[in-house]
C-alpha positions in Angstrom: -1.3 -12.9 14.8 1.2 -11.2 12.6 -0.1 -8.5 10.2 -0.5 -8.6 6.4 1.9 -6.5 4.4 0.7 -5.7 1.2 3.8 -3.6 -1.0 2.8 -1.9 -4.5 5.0 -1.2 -7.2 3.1 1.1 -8.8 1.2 4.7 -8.8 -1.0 5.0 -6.1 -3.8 7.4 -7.7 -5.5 5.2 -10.1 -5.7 2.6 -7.0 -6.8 4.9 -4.9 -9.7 6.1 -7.2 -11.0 2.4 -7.1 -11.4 2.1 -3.4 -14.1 2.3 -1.4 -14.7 5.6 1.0 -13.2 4.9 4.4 -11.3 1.9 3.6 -8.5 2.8 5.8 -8.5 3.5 9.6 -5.6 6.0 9.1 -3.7 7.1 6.3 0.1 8.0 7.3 2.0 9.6 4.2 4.9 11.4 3.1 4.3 12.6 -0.3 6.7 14.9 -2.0 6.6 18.4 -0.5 8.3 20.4 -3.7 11.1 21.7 -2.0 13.9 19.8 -4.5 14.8 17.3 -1.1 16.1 15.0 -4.3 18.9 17.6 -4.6 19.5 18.4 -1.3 23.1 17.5 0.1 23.1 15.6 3.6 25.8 13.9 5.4 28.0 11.3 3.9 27.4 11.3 0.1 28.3 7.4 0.3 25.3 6.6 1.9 22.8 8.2 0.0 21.4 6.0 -3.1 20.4 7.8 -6.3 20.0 11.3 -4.7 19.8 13.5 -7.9 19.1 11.1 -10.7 14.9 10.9 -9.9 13.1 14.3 -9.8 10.8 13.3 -7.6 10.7 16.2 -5.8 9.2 18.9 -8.1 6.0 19.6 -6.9 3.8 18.5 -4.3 1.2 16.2 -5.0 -2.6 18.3 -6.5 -5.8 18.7 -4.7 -7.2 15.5 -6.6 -4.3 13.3 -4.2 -5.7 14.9 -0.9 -9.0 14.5 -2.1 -8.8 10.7 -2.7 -6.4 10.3 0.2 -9.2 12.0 2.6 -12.2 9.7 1.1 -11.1 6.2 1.3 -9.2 6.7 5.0 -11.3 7.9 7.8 -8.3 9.7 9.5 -4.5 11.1 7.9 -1.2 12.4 9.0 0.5 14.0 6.6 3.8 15.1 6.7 4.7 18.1 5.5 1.6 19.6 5.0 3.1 23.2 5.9 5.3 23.1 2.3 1.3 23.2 0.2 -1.3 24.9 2.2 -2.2 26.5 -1.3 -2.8 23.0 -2.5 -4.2 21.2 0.8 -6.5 23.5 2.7 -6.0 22.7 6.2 -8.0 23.4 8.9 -6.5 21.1 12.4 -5.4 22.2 15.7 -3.8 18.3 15.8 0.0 18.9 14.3 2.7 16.7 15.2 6.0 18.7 15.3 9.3 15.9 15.3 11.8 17.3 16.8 15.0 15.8 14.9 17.6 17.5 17.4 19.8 18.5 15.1 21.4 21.6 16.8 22.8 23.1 13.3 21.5 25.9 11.2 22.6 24.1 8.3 19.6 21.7 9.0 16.3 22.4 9.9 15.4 21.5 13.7 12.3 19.2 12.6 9.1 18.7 10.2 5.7 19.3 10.6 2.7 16.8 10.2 -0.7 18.0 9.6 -3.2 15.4 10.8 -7.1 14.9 11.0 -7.6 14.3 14.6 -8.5 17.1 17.1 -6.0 17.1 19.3 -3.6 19.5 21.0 -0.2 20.2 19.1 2.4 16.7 20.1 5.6 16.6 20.2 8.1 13.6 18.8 11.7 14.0 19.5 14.1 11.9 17.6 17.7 12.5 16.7 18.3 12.6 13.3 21.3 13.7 11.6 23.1 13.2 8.8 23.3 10.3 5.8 23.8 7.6 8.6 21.2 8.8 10.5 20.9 7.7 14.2 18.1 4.9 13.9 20.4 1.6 14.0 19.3 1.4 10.4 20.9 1.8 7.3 19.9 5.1 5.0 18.4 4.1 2.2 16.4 6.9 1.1 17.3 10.8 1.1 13.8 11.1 2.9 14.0 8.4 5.2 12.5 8.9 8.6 13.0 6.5 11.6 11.1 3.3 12.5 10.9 4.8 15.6 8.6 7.8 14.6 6.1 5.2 12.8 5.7 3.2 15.7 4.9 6.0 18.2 2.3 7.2 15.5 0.7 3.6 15.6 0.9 4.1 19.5 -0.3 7.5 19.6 -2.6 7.5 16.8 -4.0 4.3 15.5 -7.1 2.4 17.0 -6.8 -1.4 17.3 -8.0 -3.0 14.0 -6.9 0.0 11.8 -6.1 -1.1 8.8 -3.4 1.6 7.7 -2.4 3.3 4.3 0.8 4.6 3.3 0.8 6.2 -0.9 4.7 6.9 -1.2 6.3 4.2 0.7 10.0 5.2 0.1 12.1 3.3 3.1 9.3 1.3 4.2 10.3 2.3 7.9 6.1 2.3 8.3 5.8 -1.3 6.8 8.8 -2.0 9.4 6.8 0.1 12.4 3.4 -2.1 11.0 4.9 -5.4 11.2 6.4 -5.2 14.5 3.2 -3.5 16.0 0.6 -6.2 14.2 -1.2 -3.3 12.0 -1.6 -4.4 8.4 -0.9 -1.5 6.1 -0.8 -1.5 2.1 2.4 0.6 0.7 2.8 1.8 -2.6 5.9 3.1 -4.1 6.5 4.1 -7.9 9.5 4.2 -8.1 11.3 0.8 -9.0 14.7 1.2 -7.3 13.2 2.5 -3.9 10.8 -0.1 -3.9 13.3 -3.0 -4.6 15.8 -1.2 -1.7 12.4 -1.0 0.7 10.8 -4.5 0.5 14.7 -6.0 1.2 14.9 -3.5 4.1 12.0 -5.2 5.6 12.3 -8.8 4.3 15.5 -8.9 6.3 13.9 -7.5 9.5 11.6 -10.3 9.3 14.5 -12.3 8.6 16.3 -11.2 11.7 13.0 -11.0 14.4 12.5 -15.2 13.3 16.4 -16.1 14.0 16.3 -14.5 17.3 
């Protein structure tokens, strides 16, 4: 039975504040971590799509996000958690450390997810480098992170019958890893332009997995 993909185009808070507590088996997100990433420079200027133009990057999300995000999902990963303790108070033992394999100081080596569960540190190692990033996917997003990584969260992480929860869909790799794996997930994205670029992303991997 394939899974139900359910896209947003629209702000995630006031949707979340009208759902019910524990509504989601696990919540994987990747809000803004209010570092300027919108700014930053990477690889081939080409392939990156409105880098600069959105601001989306200013500031993490406040306490009333994690808040929200924690009632209505009875487990979360978030990524980049380590760029707003001051906002988010953690308290885990259960990190997830991907190792991007990037082997130049003009990168960092990886990011840091913070997530519910209370497990021993794990480790995901991925290359990553650059605008055309190693993923056999084209870069759509200055944030992007690879199907791959979504999928061995869903292995690792996910109990059968999870329904999962992702606020700032970006890419859409998770709807991608969700589809593929038969976990239906509800994605919301804000912004227009990403959204548009995400839903084609995976209507042609649908596309391609019924020709073949």
């Amino acid at each position: 039975m394939r899974a139900t993909i359910n896209l947003f185009n629209s702000d995630c808070l006031p949707a979340m504040r009208k759902m019910a507590d524990n509504q989601y088996g696990l919540a994987i997100v990747d809000v803004p971590y209010g570092i300027g990433a919108d700014k930053m420079t990477l690889g081939n200027a080409k392939a990156k799509i409105y880098r600069g133009a959105k601001e989306w990057d200013n500031k993490a999300p406040a306490v009333g996000y994690f808040n929200e995000l924690q009632r209505i999902s009875q487990n979360q990963i978030i990524w980049g958690a380590n760029n707003f303790v001051e906002t988010f108070h953690i308290n885990s033992r259960g990190w997830i450390v991907w190792d991007k394999g990037t082997g130049d100081n003009d990168y960092s080596d990886g990011e840091l997810a913070w997530t519910s569960f209370d497990r021993v540190l794990k480790i995901f190692k991925k290359s990553w480098v650059g605008a055309n990033a190693k993923d056999g996917y084209k870069r759509i997003h200055i944030c992007q992170k690879p199907v791959a990584l979504y999928k061995w969260l869903l292995k690792n992480y996910a109990k059968p019958g999870d329904k999962i929860l992702d606020t700032h869909g970006g890419s859409m790799s998770i709807a991608i890893a969700c589809w593929d794996y038969g976990y239906d997930l509800d994605a919301f994205e804000i912004d227009r332009d990403y959204f548009e670029a995400g839903k084609k992303r995976l209507d042609v991997h649908r596309a391609q997995l019924q020709i073949y």
